[in-house]
Structures are given as structure tokens and as C-alpha cells.
N, C-alpha and C positions, 0 to 999 in steps of 0.2 A: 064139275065139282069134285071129283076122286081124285082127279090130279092136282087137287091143290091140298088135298087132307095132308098129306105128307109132310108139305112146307107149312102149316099153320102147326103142326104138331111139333115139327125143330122149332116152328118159332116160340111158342109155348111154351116149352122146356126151356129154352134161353131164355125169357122172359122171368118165369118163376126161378130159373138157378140164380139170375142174375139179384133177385131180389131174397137169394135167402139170407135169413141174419148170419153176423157172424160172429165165433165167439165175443165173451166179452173179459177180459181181465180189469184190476185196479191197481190202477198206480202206488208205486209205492212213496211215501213222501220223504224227503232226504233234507238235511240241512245243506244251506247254503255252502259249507266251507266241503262237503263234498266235494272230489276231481273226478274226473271221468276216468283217470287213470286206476281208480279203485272201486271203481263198479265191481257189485256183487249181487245183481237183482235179478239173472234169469233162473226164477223160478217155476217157469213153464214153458212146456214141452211142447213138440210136435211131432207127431212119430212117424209121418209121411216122411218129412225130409231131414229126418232127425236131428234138431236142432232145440236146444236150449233158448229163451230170450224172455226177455222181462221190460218192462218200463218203468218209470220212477219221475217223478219233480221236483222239484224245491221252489215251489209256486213263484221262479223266476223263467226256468230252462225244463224242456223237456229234456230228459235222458234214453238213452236205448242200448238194451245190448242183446247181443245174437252169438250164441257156442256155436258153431258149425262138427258137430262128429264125426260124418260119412266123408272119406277121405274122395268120393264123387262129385260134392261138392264142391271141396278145393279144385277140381278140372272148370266145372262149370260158375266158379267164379275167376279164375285165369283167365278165363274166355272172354267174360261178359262183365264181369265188374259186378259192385255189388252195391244193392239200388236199396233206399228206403225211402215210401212213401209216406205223406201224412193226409190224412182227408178231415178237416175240422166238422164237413158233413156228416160224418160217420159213415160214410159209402169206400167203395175203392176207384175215386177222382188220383189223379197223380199229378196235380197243377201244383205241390210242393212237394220238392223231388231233392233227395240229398244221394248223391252218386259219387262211390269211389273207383278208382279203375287204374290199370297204369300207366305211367306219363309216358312211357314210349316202348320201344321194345328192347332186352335184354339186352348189352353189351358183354361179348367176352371175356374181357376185362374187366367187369364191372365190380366183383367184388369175388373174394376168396371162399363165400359161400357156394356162390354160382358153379364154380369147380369141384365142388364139392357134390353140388346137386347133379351132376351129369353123366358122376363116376358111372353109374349102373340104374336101372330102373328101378331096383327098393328104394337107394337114398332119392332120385326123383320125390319118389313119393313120400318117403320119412321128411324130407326139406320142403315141402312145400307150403305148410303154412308161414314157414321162416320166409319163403321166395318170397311170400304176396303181402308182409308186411314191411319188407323193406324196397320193394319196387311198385307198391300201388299208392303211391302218392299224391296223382289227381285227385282235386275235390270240386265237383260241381254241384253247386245250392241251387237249386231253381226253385225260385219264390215266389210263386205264381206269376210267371214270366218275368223277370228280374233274375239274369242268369248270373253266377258268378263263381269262378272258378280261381282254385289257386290250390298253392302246395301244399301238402301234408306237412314237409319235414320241416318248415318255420314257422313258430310262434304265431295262432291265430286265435281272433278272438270275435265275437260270441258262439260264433261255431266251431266244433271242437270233433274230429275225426278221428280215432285212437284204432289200427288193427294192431291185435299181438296175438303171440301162441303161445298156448299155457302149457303149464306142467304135464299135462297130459298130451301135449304135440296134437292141440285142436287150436281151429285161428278162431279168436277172439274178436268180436266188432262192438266198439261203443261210442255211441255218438249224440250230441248234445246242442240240439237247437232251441232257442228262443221262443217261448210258448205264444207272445207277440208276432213272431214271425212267420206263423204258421194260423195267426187268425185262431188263435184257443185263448180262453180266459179258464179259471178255478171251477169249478165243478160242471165239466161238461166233458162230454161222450163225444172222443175220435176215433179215427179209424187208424191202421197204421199198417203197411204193407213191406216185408222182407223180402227183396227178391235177388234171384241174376238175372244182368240185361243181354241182351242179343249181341251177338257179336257181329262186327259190320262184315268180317270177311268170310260170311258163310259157313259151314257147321260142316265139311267133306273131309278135313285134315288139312287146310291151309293154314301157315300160318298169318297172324295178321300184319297188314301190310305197315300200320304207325300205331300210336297210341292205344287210345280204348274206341268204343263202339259208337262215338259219335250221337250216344241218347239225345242229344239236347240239340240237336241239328247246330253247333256253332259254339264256341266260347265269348265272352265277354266279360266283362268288370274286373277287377285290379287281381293283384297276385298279392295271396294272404297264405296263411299259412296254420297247421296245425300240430299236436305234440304227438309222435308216435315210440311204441316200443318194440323191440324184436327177442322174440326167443327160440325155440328148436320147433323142428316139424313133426309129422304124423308118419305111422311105420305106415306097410303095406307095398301092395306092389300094381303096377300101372302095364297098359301092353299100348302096342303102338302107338304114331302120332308125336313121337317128341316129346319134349317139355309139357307143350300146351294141351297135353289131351287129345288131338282131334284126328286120330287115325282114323284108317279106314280098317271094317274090319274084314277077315281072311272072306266072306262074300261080294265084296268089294262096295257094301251098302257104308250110308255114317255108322260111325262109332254108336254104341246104344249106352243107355244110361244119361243122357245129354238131356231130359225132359230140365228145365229153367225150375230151381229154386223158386218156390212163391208162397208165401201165408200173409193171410190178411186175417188183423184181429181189430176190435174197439179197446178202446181203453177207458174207466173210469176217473178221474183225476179228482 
């Protein structure tokens, strides 16, 4: 009986963590002719992963946005893309999954920003909210198993993908799914989760071998497309690993600082 107090007591804790509430904030209501391109609703904070985010409706569309500040962020979203869940349960289910990531891996040619981000590890780090809105272009919906992916950079519509970097060289996320589409009707309590997803090529300083992380074990459904904007990046300075963050550091263990982006909050609508 002593050798199982141990496991019954992890399990316990998992049990009741698993079941604590989670904050809860209220949607903000927005008229219809709102764009996603002028979201201005993160009015709540998170001071773990210091990010800005807010949600909002126009009892047609959910909205969402996410300020990313900690320029360690921007690594661990290069890595792993960046995931929002919705759980019309009010729990944290991830069976409606909106996932951005990039469509493939850098080209050296690809753009005169690129050359610019490589000069030295401060502009690295100053360009890199600029890097990840104009090369994460993947968009995968998964709507409770109904997968469907397509481009950022063309006109889509009802779902709507926007990364940008604002004035203050932080990436911007806002995104706008169908309150239908996600199984929410007008006054009821979701759940909604922020995160970075894993990246498929391991976390030691490789880089990745194609696209993004593979969350969705597969693509399907047509190529659609959404509106995006680009602007400058975040100062700061980065050590090892490249581009993508993922050195190794001078004890030859992973890079630290890599713990995955994650908040989970309710919403009132």
C-alpha cells in the first residue's frame, strides 16, 4: 500500500489541476463593419508569457488577438507556429484548432528583408517579428476533424489570419473565426487557448527539415487564403542556433528558455 501512495498522490494533483477553473474574461461586442485588420481589443494581460490578448464578437464572428512582447517568444513561435484553440465546452479540448506556421523554409533569395535580418544577431532579433509575418503563411482550420488549410497571402474568407508588427516592433496576431463554426451560439461560456506548437524537428538546434510541425498529422481541403500586413521587428539580441533560436548552449544541453507559449482563458460572449 506505501508504494502506491506516491502514484495516487501525482495522480490527485493531476486530477484537481486538471480541473481548476480558468480565468474568465468578456467579450467585447463590435459592429459588423469592423476588419480584423483594426483590432484593438487586447485589454488583458498575462505576465507569465507576457502577452497582451483580448476577444470581441459581432454576434456573427469570433475575433482574437494576441501582443506577443518577450522577444523569446518570437524564437518559440519560429519553431512551432502559433496555435489557437477554442473549446465551446469551456474546458481546454483542442478539437477546434486554428494554426499558423510557415509554409516552408527560408529562401536566400527570398526577400531583401532576409539580408537584412542575417547581417548580425541584434538585427536577427530587431527583424524578427517582420521575418514571421511575411513568411508564416500557412493556415490550418481544424474544425473538429474537418482539416483545411490554405494561404495567408490571398483573399479568404470567413476565416481571416492577420500577423503584423506594430509600432513598437512586437508581432501582432488577430484572427477571426465563425462563432457557427466552432459550435458557440450568443451568451455562452468558451474556453480559448494561446499557444506555440512543437516543433517536429526536435528542440537540440536542428534546423527544420520542410514547413511547419506537422500539428494536424496531414493537410487537406482546398487552398484559400487570408489578408496579411507587415511591419518592423523587435530590438534585442539572440546567442546561438541561427535564425531559428535553437542552439545549443556553451554546456552542450538545449537552448533554455524554450518552455511552449500556453494560456488558457473562458470567455463570456
Amino acid at each position: 500500500m506505501k508504494t502506491k501512495t506516491p502514484v495516487i498522490a501525482v495522480g490527485a494533483f493531476l486530477f484537481f489541476a486538471s480541473c481548476a477553473k480558468l480565468p474568465i474574461y468578456e467579450s467585447k461586442t463590435l459592429d459588423k463593419t469592423n476588419s480584423v485588420s483594426t483590432l484593438n481589443i487586447s485589454d488583458n494581460y498575462d505576465k507569465k508569457n507576457d502577452i497582451h490578448f483580448g476577444v470581441a464578437n459581432d454576434k456573427t464572428d469570433l475575433l482574437v488577438q494576441a501582443v506577443f512582447h518577450d522577444r523569446q517568444s518570437f524564437m518559440k513561435i519560429m519553431r512551432g507556429g502559433i496555435i489557437v484553440n477554442f473549446d465551446p465546452s469551456g474546458k481546454k479540448n483542442k478539437d477546434y484548432q486554428l494554426k499558423v506556421e510557415r509554409s516552408g523554409r527560408i529562401q536566400p533569395e527570398a526577400s531583401g528583408e532576409r539580408s537584412q535580418f542575417q547581417r548580425n544577431g541584434q538585427n536577427r532579433m530587431q527583424n524578427m517579428p517582420m521575418l514571421i509575418s511575411s513568411v508564416f503563411n500557412k493556415v490550418t482550420w481544424n474544425q473538429n476533424g474537418k482539416v483545411t488549410v490554405y494561404d495567408r497571402s490571398l483573399e479568404h474568407d470567413p476565416v481571416d489570419v492577420q500577423l503584423v508588427s506594430n509600432s513598437q516592433n512586437e508581432l501582432v496576431l488577430n484572427a477571426k473565426v465563425p462563432l457557427v463554426d466552432i459550435s458557440v451560439h450568443s451568451n455562452q461560456v468558451l474556453s480559448v487557448g494561446i499557444e506555440t506548437g512543437t516543433p517536429s524537428y526536435g528542440g537540440t538546434g536542428g534546423r527544420p527539415s520542410g514547413g511547419g510541425s506537422g500539428e494536424f498529422g496531414g493537410s487537406t481541403g482546398g487552398r484559400m487564403g487570408g489578408s496579411g500586413m507587415r511591419g518592423s521587428g523587435m530590438g534585442g539580441g539572440m546567442r546561438g542556433g541561427g535564425m531559428y533560436g535553437g542552439g545549443r548552449s556553451s554546456g552542450g544541453g538545449a537552448s533554455s528558455g524554450m518552455e511552449p507559449v500556453r494560456i488558457w482563458f473562458q470567455v463570456e460572449l
